[in-house]
C-alpha positions as CSV (number, residue, x, y, z in Angstrom):
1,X,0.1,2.8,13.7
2,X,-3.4,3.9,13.4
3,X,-4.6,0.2,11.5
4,X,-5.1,-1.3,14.5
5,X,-6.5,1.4,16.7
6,X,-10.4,1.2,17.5
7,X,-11.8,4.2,15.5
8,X,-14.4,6.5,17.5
9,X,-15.3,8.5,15.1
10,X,-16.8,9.2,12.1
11,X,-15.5,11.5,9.3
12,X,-16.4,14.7,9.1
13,X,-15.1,15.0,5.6
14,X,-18.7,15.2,4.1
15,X,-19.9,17.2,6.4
16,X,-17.2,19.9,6.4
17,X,-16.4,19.2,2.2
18,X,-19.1,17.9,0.4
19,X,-22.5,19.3,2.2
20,X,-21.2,23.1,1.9
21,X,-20.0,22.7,-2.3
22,X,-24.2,21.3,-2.6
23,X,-25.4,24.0,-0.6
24,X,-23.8,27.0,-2.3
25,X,-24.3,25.7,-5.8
26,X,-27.8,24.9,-4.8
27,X,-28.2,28.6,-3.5
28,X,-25.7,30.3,-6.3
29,X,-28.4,28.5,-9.0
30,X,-30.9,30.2,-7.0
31,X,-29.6,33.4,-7.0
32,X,-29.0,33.5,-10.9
33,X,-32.7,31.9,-11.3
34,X,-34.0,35.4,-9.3
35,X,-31.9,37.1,-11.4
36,X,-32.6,36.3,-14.8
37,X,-36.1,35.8,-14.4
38,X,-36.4,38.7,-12.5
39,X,-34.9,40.9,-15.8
40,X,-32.4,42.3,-13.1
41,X,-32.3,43.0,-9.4
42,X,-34.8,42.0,-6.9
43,X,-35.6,42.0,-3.6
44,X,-35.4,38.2,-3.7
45,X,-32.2,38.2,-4.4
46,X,-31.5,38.6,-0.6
47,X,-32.9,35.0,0.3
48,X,-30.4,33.0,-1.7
49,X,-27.6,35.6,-0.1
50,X,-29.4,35.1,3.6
51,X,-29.0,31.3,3.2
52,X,-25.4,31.4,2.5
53,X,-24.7,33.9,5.3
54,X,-26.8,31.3,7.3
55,X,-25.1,28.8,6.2
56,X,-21.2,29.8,6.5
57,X,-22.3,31.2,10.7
58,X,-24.0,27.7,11.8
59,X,-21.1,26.2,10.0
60,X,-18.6,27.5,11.2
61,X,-19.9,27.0,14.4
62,X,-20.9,23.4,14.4
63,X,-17.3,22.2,13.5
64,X,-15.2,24.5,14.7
65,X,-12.0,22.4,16.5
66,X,-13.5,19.4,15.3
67,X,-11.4,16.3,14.9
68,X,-11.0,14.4,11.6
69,X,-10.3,11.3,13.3
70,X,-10.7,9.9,16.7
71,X,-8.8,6.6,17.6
72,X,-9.2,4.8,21.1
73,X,-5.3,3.9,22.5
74,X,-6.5,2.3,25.7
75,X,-5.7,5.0,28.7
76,X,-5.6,7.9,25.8
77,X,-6.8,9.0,23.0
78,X,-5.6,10.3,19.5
79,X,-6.9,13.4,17.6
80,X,-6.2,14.1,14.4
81,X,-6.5,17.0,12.6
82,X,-5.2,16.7,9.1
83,X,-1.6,16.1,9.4
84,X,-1.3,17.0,13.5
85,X,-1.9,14.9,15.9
86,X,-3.3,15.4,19.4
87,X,-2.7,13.0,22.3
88,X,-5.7,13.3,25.7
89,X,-5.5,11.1,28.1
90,X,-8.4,10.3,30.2
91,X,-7.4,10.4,33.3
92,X,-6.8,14.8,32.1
93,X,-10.5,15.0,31.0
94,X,-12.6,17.5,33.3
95,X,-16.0,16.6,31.7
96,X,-17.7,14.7,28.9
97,X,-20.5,16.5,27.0
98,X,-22.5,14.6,24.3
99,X,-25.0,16.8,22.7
100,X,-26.8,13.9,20.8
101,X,-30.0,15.7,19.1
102,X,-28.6,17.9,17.3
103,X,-27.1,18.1,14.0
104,X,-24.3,17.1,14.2
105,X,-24.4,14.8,17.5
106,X,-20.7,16.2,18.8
107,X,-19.1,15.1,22.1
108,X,-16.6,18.0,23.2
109,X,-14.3,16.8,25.9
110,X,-13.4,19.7,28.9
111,X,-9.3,19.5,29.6
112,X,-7.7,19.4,32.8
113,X,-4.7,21.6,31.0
114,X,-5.3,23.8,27.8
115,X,-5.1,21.6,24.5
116,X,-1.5,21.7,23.1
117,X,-2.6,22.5,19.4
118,X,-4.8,25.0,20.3
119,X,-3.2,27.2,23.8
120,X,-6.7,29.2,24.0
121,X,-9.0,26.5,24.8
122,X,-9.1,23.8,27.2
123,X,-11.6,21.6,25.0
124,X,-11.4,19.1,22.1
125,X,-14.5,17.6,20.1
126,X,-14.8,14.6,17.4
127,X,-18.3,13.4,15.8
128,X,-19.0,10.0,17.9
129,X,-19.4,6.9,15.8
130,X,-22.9,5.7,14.9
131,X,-23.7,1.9,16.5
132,X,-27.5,1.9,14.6
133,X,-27.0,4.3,11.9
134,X,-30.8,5.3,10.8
135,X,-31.9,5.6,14.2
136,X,-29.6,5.4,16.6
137,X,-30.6,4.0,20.3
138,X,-33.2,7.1,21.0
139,X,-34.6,7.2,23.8
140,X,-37.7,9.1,24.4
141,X,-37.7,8.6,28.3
142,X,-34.4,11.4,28.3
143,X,-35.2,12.6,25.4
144,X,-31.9,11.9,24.0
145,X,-30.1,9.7,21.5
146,X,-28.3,7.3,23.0
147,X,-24.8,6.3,21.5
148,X,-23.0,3.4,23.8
149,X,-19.5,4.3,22.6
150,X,-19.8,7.7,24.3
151,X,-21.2,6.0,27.4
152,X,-18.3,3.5,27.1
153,X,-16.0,6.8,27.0
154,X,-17.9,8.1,30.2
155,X,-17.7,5.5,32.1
156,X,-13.5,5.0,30.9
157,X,-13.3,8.4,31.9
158,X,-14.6,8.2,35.5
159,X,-12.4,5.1,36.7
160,X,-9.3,6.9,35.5
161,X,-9.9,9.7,37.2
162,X,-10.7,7.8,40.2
163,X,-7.0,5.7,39.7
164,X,-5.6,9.1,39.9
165,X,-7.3,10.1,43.0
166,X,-6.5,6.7,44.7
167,X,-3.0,7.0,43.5
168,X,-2.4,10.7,44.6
């Protein structure tokens, strides 16, 4: 089902897999360089420690609810989240938000309804597919990247919302 379906996303498998196993071997060689060099414990130690603390708080926070997968049916869209799947249509999105610099550049959609996987929150977010991948469309007038798929969403958004105004 999914061949066919215009992705939207990127993958945040290296991101949430690969980047964290670098990081903490990175800091865990660290640690055990402070501490055999050292001859035993040292108040250095607490940097390599800091940075993983660091690290595991901005990451949780960064992909927390974040899609896997994001594919474009037309008047909806498909989340997936390992082996669930989450159907949103548009014409039940609130509001888009694309935070674009920042890392990662995340567009968290607002629901009309809560979102059925998750009955605490009414929002759902996916990593937006990169058109230039190096440098994106920046533009320093708005001092924002630019990403036309997300505009494309936007604008998708609005005229559904509007056929369910005309219609109702």
């Amino acid at each position: 089902m999914q061949q066919d379906l215009r992705t939207i996303s990127r993958s945040a498998l290296f991101s949430r897999k690969v980047f964290p196993v670098i990081w903490l071997t990175l800091t865990s060689f660290m640690t055990l360089s402070f501490l055999y060099h050292a001859g035993g414990f040292t108040i250095a130690i607490f940097i390599p420690l800091g940075m993983i603390v660091f690290m595991a708080h901005s990451f949780k926070r960064s992909y927390a609810g974040v899609a896997n997968r994001v594919y474009d049916n037309g008047d909806s869209l498909t989340f997936v989240y390992g082996k669930e799947q989450e159907i949103v249509y548009l014409k039940d999105v609130m509001n888009v938000n694309y935070q674009s610099m920042v890392s990662p550049d995340k567009v968290t959609l607002t629901l009309r309804n809560p979102s059925a996987r998750d009955h605490s929150t009414n929002e759902v977010a996916f990593l937006p597919a990169r058109i230039n991948w190096v440098t994106g469309d920046i533009s320093f007038k708005h001092l924002r990247r630019k990403n036309r798929l997300v505009d494309e969403l936007i604008e998708r958004v609005d005229t559904a919302r509007r056929h369910v105004d005309n219609a109702g």
